[in-house]
mmCIF file of the N, C-alpha and C atoms, coordinates in Angstrom:
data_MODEL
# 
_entry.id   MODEL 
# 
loop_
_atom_site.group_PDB 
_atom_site.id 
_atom_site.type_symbol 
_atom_site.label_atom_id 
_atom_site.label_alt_id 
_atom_site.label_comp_id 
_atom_site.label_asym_id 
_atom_site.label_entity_id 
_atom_site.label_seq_id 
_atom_site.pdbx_PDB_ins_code 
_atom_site.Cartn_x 
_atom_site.Cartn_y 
_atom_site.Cartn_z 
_atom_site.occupancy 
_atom_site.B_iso_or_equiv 
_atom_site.pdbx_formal_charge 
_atom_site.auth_seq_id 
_atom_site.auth_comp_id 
_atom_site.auth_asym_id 
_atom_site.auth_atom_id 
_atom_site.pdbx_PDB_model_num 
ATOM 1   N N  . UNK A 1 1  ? 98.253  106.350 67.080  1.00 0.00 ? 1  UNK A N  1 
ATOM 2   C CA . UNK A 1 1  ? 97.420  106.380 65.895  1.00 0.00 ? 1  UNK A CA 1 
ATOM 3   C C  . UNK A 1 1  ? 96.151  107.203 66.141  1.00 0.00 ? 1  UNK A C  1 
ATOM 4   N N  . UNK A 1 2  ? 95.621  106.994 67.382  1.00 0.00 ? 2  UNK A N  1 
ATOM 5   C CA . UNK A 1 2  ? 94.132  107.840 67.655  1.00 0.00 ? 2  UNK A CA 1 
ATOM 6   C C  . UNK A 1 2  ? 94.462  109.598 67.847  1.00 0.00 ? 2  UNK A C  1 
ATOM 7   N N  . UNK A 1 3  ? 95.995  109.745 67.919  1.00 0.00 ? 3  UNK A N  1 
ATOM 8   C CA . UNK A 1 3  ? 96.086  111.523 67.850  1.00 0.00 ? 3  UNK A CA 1 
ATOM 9   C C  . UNK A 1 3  ? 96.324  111.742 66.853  1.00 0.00 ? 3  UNK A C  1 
ATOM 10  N N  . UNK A 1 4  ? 96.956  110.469 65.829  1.00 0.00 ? 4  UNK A N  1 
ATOM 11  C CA . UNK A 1 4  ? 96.952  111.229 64.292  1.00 0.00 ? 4  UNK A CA 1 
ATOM 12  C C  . UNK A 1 4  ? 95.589  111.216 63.745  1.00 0.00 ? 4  UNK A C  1 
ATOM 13  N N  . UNK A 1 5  ? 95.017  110.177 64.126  1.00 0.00 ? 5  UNK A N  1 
ATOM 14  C CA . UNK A 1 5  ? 93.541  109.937 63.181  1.00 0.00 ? 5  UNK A CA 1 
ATOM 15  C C  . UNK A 1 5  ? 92.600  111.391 63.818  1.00 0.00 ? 5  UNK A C  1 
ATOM 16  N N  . UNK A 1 6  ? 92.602  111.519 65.332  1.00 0.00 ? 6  UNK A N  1 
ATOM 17  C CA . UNK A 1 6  ? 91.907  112.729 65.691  1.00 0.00 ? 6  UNK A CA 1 
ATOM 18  C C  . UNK A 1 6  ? 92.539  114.316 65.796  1.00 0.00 ? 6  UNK A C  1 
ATOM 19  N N  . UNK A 1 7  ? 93.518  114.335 65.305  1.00 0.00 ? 7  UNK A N  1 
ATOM 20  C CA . UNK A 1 7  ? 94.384  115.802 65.587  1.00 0.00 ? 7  UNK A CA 1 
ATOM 21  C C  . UNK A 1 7  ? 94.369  116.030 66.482  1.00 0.00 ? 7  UNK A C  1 
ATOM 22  N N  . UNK A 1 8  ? 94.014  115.538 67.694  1.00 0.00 ? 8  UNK A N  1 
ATOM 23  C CA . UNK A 1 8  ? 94.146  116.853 69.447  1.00 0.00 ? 8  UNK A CA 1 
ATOM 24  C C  . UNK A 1 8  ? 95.335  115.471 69.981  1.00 0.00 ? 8  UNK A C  1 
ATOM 25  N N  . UNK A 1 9  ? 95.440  115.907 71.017  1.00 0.00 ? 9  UNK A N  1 
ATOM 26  C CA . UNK A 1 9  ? 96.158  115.087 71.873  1.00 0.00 ? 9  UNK A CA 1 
ATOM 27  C C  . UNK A 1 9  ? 95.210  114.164 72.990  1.00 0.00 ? 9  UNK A C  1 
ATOM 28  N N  . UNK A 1 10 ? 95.388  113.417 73.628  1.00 0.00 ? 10 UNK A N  1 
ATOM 29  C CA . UNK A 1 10 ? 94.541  112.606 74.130  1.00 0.00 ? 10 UNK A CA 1 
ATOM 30  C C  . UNK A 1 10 ? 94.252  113.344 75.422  1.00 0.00 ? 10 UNK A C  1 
ATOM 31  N N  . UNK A 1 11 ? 93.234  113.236 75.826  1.00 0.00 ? 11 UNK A N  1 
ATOM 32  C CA . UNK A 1 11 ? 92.208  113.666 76.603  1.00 0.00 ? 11 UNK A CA 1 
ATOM 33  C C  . UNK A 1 11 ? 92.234  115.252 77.431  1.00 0.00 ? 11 UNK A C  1 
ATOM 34  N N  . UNK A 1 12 ? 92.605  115.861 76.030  1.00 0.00 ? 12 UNK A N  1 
ATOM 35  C CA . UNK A 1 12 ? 92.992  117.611 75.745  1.00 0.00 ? 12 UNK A CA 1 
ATOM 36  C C  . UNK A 1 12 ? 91.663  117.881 76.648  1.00 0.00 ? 12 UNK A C  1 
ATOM 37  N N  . UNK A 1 13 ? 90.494  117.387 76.713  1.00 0.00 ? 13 UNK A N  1 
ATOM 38  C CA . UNK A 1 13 ? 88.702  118.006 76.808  1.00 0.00 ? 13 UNK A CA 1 
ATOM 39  C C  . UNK A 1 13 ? 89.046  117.759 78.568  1.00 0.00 ? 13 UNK A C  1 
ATOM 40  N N  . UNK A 1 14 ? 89.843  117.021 78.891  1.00 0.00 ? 14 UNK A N  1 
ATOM 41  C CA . UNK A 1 14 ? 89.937  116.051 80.211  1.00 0.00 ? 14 UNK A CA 1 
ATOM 42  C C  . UNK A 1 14 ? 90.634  115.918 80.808  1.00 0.00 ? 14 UNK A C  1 
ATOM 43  N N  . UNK A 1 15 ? 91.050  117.096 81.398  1.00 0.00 ? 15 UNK A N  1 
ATOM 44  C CA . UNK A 1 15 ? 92.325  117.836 82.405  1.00 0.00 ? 15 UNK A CA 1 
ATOM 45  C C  . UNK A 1 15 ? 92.567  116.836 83.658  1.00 0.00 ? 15 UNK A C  1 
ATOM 46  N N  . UNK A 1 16 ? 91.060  116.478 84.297  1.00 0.00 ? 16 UNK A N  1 
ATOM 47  C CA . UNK A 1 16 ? 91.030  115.879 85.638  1.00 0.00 ? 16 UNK A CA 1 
ATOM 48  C C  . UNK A 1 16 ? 91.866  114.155 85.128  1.00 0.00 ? 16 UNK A C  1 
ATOM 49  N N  . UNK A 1 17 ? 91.177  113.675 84.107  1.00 0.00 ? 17 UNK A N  1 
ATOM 50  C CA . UNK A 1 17 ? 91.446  112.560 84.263  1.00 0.00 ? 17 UNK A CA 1 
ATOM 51  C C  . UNK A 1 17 ? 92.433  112.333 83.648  1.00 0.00 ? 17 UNK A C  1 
ATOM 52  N N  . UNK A 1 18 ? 93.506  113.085 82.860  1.00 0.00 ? 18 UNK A N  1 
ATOM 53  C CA . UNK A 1 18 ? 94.957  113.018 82.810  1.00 0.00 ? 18 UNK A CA 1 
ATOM 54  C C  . UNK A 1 18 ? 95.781  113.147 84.006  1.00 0.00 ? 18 UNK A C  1 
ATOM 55  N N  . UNK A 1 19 ? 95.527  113.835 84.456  1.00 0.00 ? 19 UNK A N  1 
ATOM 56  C CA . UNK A 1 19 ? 95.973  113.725 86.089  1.00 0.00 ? 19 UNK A CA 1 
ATOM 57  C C  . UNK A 1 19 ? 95.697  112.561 86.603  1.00 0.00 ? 19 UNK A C  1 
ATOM 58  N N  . UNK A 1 20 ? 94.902  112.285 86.589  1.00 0.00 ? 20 UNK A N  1 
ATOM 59  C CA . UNK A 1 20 ? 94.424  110.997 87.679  1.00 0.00 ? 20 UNK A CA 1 
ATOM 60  C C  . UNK A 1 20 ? 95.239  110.045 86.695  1.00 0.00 ? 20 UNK A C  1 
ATOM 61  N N  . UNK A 1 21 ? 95.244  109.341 85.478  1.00 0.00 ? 21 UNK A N  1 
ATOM 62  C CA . UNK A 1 21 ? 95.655  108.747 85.061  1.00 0.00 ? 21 UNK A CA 1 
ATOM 63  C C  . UNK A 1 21 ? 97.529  108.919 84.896  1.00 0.00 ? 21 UNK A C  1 
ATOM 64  N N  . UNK A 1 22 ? 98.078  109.820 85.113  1.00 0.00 ? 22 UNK A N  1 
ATOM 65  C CA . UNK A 1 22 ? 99.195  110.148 85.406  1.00 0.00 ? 22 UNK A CA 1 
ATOM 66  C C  . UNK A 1 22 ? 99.781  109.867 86.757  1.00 0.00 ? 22 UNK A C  1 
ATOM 67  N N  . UNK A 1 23 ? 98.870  110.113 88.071  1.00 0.00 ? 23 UNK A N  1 
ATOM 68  C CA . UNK A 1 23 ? 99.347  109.876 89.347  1.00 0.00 ? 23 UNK A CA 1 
ATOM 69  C C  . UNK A 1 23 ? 99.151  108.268 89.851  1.00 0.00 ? 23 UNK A C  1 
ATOM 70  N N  . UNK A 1 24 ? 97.945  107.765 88.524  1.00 0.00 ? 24 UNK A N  1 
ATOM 71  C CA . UNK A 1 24 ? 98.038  106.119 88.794  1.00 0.00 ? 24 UNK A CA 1 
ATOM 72  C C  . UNK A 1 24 ? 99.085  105.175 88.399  1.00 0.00 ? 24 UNK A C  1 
ATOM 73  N N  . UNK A 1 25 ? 99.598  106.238 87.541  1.00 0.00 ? 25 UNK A N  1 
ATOM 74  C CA . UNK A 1 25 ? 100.900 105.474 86.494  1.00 0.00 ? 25 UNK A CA 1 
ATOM 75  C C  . UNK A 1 25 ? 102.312 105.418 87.729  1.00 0.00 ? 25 UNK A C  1 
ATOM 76  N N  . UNK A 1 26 ? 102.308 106.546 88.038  1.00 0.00 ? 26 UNK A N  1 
ATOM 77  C CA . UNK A 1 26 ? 103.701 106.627 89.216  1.00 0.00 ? 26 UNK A CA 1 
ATOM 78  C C  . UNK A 1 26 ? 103.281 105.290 90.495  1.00 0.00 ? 26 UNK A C  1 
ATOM 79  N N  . UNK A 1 27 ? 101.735 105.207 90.450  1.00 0.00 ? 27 UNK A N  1 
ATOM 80  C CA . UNK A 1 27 ? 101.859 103.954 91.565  1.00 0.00 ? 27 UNK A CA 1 
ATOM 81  C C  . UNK A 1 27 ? 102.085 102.733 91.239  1.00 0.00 ? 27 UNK A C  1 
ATOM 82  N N  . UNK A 1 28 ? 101.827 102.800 90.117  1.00 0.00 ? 28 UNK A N  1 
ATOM 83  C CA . UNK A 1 28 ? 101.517 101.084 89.287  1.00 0.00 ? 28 UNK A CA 1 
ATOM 84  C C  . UNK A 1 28 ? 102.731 100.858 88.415  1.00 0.00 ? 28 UNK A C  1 
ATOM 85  N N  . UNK A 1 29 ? 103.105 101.389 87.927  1.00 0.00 ? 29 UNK A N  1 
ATOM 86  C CA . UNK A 1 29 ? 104.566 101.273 87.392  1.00 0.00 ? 29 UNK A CA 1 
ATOM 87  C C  . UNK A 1 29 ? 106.080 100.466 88.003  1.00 0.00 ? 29 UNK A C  1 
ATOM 88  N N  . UNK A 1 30 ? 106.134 101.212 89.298  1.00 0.00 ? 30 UNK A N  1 
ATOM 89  C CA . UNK A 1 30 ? 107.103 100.296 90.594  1.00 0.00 ? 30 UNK A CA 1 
ATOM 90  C C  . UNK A 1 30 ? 106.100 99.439  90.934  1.00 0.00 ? 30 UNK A C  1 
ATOM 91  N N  . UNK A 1 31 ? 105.053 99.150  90.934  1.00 0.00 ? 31 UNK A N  1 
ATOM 92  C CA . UNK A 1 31 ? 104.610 98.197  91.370  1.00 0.00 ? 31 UNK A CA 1 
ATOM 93  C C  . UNK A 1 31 ? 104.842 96.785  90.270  1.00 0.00 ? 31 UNK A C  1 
ATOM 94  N N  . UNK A 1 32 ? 104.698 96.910  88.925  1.00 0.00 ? 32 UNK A N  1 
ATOM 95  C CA . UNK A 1 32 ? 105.022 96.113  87.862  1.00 0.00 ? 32 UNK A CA 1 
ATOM 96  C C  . UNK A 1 32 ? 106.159 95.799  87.895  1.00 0.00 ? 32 UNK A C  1 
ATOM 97  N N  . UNK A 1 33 ? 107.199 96.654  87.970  1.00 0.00 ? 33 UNK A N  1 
ATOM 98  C CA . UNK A 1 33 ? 108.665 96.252  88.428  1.00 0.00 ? 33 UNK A CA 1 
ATOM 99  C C  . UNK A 1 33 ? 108.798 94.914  89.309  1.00 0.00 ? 33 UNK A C  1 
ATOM 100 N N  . UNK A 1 34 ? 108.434 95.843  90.994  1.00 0.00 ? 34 UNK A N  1 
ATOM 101 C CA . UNK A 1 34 ? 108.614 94.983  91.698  1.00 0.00 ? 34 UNK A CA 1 
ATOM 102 C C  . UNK A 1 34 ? 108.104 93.214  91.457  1.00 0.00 ? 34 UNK A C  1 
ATOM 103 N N  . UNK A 1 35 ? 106.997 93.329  90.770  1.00 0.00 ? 35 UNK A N  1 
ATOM 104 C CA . UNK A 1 35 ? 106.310 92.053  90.254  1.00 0.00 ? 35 UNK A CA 1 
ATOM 105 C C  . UNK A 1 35 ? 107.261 91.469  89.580  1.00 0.00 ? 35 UNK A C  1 
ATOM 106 N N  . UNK A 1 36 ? 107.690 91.766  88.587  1.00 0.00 ? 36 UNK A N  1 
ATOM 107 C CA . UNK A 1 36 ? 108.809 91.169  87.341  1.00 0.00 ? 36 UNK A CA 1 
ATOM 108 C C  . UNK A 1 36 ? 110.053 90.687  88.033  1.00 0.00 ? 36 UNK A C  1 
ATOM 109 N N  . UNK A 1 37 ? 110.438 91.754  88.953  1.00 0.00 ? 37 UNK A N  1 
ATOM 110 C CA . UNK A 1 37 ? 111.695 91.008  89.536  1.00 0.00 ? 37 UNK A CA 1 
ATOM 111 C C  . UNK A 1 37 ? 111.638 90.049  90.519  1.00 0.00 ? 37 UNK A C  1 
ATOM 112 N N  . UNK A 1 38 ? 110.046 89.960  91.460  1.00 0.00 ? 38 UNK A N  1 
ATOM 113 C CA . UNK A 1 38 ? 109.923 88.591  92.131  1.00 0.00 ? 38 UNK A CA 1 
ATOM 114 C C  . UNK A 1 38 ? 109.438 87.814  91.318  1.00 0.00 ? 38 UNK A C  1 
ATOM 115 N N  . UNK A 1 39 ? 109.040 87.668  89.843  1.00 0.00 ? 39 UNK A N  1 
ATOM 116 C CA . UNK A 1 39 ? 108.630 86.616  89.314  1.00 0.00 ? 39 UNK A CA 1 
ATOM 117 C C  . UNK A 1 39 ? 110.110 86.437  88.657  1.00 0.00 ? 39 UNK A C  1 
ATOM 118 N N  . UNK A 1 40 ? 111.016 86.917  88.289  1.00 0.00 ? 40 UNK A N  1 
ATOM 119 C CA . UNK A 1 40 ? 112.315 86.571  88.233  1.00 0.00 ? 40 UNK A CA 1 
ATOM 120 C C  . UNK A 1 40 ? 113.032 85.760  88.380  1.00 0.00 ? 40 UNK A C  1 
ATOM 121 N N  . UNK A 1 41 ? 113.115 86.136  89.743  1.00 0.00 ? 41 UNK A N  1 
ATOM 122 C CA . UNK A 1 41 ? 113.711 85.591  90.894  1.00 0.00 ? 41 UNK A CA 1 
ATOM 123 C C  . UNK A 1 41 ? 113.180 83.770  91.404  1.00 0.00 ? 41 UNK A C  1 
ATOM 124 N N  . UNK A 1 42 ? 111.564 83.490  91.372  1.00 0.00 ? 42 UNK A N  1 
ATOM 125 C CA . UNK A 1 42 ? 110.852 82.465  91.417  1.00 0.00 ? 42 UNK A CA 1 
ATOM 126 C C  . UNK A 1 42 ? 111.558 81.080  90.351  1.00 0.00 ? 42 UNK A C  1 
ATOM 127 N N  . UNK A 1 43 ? 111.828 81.646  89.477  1.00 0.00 ? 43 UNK A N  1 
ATOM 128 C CA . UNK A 1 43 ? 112.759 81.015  88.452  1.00 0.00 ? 43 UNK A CA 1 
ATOM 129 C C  . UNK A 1 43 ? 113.922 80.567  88.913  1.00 0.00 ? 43 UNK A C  1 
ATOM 130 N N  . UNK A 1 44 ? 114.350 80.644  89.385  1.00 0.00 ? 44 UNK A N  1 
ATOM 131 C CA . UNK A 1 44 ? 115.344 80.818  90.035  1.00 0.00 ? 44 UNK A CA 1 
ATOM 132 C C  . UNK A 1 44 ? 115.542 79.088  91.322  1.00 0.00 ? 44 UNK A C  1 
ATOM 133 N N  . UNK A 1 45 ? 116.216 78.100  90.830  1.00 0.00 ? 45 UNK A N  1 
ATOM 134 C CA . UNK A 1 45 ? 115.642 76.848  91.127  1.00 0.00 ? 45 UNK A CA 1 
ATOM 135 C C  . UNK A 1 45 ? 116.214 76.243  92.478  1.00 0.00 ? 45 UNK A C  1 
ATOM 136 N N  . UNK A 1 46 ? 117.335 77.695  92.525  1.00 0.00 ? 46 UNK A N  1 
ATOM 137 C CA . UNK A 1 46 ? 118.057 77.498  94.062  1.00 0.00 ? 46 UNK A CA 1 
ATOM 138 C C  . UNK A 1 46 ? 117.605 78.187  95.321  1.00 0.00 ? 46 UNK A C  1 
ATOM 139 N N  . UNK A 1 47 ? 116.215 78.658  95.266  1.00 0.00 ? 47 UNK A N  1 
ATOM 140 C CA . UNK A 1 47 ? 115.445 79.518  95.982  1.00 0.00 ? 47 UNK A CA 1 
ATOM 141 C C  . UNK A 1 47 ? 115.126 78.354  97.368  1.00 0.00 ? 47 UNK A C  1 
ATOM 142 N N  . UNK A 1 48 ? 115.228 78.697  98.318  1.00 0.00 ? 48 UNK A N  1 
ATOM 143 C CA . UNK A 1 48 ? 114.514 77.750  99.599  1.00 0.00 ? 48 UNK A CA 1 
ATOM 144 C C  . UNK A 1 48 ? 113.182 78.176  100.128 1.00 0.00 ? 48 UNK A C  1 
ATOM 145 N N  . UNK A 1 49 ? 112.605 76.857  100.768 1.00 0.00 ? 49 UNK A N  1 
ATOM 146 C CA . UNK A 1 49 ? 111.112 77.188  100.374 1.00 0.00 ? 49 UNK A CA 1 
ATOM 147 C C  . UNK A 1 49 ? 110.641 78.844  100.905 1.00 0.00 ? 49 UNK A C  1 
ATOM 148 N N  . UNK A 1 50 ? 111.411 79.021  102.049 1.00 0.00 ? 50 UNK A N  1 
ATOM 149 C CA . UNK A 1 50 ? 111.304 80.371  102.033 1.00 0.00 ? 50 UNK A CA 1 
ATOM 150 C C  . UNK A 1 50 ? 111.403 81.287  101.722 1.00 0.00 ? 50 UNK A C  1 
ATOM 151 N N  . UNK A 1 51 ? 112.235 81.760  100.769 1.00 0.00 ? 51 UNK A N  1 
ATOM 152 C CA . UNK A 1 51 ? 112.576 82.209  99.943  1.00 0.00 ? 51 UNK A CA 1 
ATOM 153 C C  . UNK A 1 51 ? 111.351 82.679  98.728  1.00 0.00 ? 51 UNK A C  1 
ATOM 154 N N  . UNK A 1 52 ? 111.350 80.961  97.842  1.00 0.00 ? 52 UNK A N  1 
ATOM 155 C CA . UNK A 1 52 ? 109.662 81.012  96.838  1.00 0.00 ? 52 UNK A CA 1 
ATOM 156 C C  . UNK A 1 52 ? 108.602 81.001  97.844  1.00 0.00 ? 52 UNK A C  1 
ATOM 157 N N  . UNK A 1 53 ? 108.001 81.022  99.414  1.00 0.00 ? 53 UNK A N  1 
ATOM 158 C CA . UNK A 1 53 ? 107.294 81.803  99.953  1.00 0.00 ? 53 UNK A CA 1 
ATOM 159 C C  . UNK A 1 53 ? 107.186 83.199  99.734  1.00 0.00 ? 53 UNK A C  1 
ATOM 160 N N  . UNK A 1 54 ? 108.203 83.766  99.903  1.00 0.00 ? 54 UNK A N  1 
ATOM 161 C CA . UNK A 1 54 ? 108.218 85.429  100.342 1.00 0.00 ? 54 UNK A CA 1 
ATOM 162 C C  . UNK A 1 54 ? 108.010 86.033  98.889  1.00 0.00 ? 54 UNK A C  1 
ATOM 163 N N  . UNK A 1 55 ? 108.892 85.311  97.661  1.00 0.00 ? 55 UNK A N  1 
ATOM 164 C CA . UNK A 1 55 ? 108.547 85.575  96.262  1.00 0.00 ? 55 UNK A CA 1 
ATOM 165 C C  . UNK A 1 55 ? 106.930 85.978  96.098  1.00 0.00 ? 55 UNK A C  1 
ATOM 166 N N  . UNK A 1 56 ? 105.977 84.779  96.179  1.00 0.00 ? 56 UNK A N  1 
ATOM 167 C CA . UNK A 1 56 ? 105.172 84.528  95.679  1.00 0.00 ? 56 UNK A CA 1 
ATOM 168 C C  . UNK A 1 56 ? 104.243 85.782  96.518  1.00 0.00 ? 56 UNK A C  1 
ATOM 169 N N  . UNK A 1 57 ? 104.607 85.685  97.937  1.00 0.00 ? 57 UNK A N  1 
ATOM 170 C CA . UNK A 1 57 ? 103.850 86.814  98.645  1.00 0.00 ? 57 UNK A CA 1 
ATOM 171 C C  . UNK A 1 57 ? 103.765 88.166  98.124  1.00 0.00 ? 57 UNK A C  1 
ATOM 172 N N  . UNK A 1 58 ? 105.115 88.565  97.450  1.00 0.00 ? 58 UNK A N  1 
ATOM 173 C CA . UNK A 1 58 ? 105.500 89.682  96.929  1.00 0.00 ? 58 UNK A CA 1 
ATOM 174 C C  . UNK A 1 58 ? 104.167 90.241  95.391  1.00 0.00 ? 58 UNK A C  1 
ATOM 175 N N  . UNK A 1 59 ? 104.561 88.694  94.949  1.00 0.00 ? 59 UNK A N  1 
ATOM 176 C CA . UNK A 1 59 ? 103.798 88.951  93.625  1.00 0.00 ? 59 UNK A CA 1 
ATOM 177 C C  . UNK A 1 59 ? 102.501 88.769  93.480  1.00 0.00 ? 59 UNK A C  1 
ATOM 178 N N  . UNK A 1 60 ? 102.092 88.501  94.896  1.00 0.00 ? 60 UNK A N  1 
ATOM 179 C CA . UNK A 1 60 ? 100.505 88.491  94.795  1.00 0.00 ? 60 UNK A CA 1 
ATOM 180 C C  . UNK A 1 60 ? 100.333 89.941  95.470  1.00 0.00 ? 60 UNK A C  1 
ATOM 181 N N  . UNK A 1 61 ? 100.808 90.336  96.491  1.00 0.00 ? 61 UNK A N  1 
ATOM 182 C CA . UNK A 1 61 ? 100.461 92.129  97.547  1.00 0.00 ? 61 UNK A CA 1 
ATOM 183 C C  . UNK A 1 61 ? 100.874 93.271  95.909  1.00 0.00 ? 61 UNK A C  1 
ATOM 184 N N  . UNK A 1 62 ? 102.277 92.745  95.136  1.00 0.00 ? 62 UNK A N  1 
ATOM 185 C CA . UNK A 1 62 ? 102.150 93.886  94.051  1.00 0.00 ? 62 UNK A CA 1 
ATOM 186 C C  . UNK A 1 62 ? 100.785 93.846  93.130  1.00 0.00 ? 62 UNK A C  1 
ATOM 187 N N  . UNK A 1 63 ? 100.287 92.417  92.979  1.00 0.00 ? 63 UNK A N  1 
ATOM 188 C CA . UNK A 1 63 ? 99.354  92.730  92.057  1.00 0.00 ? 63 UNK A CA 1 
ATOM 189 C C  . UNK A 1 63 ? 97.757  93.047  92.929  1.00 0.00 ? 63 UNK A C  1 
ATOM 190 N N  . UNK A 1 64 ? 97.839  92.647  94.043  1.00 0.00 ? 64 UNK A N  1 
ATOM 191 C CA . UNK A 1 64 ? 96.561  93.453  94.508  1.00 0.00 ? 64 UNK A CA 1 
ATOM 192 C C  . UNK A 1 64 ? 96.590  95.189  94.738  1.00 0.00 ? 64 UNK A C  1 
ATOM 193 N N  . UNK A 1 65 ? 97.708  95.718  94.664  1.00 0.00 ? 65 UNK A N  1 
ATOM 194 C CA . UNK A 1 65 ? 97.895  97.183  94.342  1.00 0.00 ? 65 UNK A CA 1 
ATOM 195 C C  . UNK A 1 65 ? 97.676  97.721  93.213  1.00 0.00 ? 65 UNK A C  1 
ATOM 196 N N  . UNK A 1 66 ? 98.233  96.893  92.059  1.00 0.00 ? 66 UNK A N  1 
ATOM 197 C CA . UNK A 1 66 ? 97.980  96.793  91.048  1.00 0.00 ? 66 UNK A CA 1 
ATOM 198 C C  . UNK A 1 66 ? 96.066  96.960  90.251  1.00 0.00 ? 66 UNK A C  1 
ATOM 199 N N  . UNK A 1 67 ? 95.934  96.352  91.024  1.00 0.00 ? 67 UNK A N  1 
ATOM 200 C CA . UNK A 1 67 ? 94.326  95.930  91.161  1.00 0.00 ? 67 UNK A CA 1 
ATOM 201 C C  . UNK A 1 67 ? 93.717  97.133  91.475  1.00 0.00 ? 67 UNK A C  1 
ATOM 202 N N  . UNK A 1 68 ? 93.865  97.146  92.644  1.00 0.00 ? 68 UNK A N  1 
ATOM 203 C CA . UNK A 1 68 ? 93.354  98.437  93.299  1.00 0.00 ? 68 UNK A CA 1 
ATOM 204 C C  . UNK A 1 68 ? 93.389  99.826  92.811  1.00 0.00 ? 68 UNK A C  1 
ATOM 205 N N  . UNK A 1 69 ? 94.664  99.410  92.573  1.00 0.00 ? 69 UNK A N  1 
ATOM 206 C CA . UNK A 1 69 ? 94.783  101.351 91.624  1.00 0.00 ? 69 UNK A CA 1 
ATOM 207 C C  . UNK A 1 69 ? 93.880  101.389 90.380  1.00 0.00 ? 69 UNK A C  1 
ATOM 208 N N  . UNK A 1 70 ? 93.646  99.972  89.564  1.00 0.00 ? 70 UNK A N  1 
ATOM 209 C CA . UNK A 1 70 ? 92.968  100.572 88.653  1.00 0.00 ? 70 UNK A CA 1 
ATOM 210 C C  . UNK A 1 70 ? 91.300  100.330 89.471  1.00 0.00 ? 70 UNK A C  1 
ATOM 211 N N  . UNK A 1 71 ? 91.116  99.946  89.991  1.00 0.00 ? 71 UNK A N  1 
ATOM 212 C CA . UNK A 1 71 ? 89.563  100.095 90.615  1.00 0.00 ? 71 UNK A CA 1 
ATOM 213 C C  . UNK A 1 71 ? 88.998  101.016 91.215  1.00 0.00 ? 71 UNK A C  1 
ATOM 214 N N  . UNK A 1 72 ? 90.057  102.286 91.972  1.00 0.00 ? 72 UNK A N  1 
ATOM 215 C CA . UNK A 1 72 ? 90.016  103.405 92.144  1.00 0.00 ? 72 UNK A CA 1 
ATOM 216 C C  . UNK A 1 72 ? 90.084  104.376 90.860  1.00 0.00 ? 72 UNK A C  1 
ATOM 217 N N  . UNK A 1 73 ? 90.382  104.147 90.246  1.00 0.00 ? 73 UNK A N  1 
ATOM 218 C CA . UNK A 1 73 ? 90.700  105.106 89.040  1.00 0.00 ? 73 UNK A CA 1 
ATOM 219 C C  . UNK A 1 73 ? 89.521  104.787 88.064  1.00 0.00 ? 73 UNK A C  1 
ATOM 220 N N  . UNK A 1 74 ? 88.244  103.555 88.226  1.00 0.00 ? 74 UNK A N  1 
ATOM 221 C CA . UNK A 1 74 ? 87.271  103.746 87.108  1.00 0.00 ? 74 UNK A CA 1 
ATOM 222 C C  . UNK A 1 74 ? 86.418  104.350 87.978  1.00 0.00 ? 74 UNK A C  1 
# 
């Protein structure tokens, strides 16, 4: 809606930070994945405790990447 309401394309003025916002997307993207499929999996009621250990480990290290990429990127 904001390229129809403004006619340009989004951040046409802002070469650098389409890039940057493009090379954050390729990191954070598999990283959301990987999250979804260990929170999946957590569901999952035949898991042994080791098992929902290693889950939960998963889905906390994806989302501190997660984190990180966007804290580098403001």
């Amino acid at each position: 809606m904001l390229r129809d309401l403004s006619g340009e394309e989004l951040l046409s003025g802002n070469a650098m930070s389409k890039v940057s916002i493009s090379i954050r997307e390729n990191i954070v993207l598999p990283l959301i994945a990987i999250q979804q499929f260990a929170m999946q999996r957590l569901q999952d009621e035949k898991l042994s405790a080791k098992e929902v250990e290693t889950y939960q480990h998963l889905v906390l290290r994806a989302m501190f990447g997660i984190i990180n990429a966007a804290r580098n990127a403001a």
